[in-house]
C-alpha positions in Angstrom: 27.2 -70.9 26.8 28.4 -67.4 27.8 31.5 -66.7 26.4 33.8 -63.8 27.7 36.1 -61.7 26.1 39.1 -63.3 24.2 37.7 -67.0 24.4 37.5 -68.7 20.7 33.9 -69.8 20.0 33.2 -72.5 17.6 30.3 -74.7 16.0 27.7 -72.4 17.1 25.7 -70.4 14.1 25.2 -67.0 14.6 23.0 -64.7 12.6 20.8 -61.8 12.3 17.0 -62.1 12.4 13.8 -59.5 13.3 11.0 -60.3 14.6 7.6 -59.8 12.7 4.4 -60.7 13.4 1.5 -62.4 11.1 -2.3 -62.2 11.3 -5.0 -62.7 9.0 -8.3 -64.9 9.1 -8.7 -68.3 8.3 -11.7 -68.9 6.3 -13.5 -71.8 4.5 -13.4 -70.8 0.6 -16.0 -73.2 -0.6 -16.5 -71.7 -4.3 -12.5 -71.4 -4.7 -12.3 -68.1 -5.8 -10.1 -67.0 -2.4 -12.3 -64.5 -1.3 -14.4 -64.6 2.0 -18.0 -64.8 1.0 -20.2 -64.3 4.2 -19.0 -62.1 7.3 -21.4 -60.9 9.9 -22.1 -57.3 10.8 -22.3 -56.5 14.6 -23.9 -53.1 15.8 -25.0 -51.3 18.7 -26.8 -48.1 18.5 -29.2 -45.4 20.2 -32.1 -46.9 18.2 -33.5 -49.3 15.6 -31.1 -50.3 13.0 -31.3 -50.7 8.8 -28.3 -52.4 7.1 -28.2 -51.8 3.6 -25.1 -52.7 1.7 -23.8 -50.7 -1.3 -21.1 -51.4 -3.8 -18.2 -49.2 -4.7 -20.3 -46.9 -7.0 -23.2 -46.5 -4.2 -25.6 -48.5 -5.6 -27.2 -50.5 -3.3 -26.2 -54.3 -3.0 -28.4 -55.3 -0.6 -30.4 -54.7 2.0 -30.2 -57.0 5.3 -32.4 -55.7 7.6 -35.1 -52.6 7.6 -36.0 -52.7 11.2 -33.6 -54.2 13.2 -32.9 -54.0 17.0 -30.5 -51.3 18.9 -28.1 -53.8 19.4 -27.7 -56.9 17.0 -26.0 -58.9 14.4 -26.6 -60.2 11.2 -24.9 -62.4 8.6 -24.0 -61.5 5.0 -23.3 -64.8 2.3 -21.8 -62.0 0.1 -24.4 -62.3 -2.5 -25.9 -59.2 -4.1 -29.8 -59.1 -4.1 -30.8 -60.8 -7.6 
């Protein structure tokens, strides 16, 4: 339907909307708690590689690799070291 100007337009709806745009991750919560346990680091580099994870004070977390290759990955179950 194209109406011009003048013509009488009924039972149609007209309204105002914007457009938007949603992203996230879906994710498996298997404890419940809604929080993402494990994630997987990704890296490339000039050299060998250490990952050592800290928490928001600096202490360290843990440590996932010591010697790891220029270019790798490694997965994280987002447990501290006990």
């Amino acid at each position: 339907m194209t109406p011009t100007s003048g013509d009488g337009v009924t039972n149609q709806r007209f309204g105002n909307f914007e457009l938007v745009t949603y992203s996230g991750m879906k994710f498996e919560d298997e404890d419940g708690d809604g929080v993402k346990d494990e994630t997987t680091l990704a890296w490339r580099s000039g050299g060998r590689v250490a990952v050592t994870l800290s928490d928001t004070s600096g202490r360290r977390a843990r440590t996932l690799l010591t010697d790891g290759p220029p270019e790798g990955s490694v997965t994280w179950d987002g447990r501290d070291d006990e």
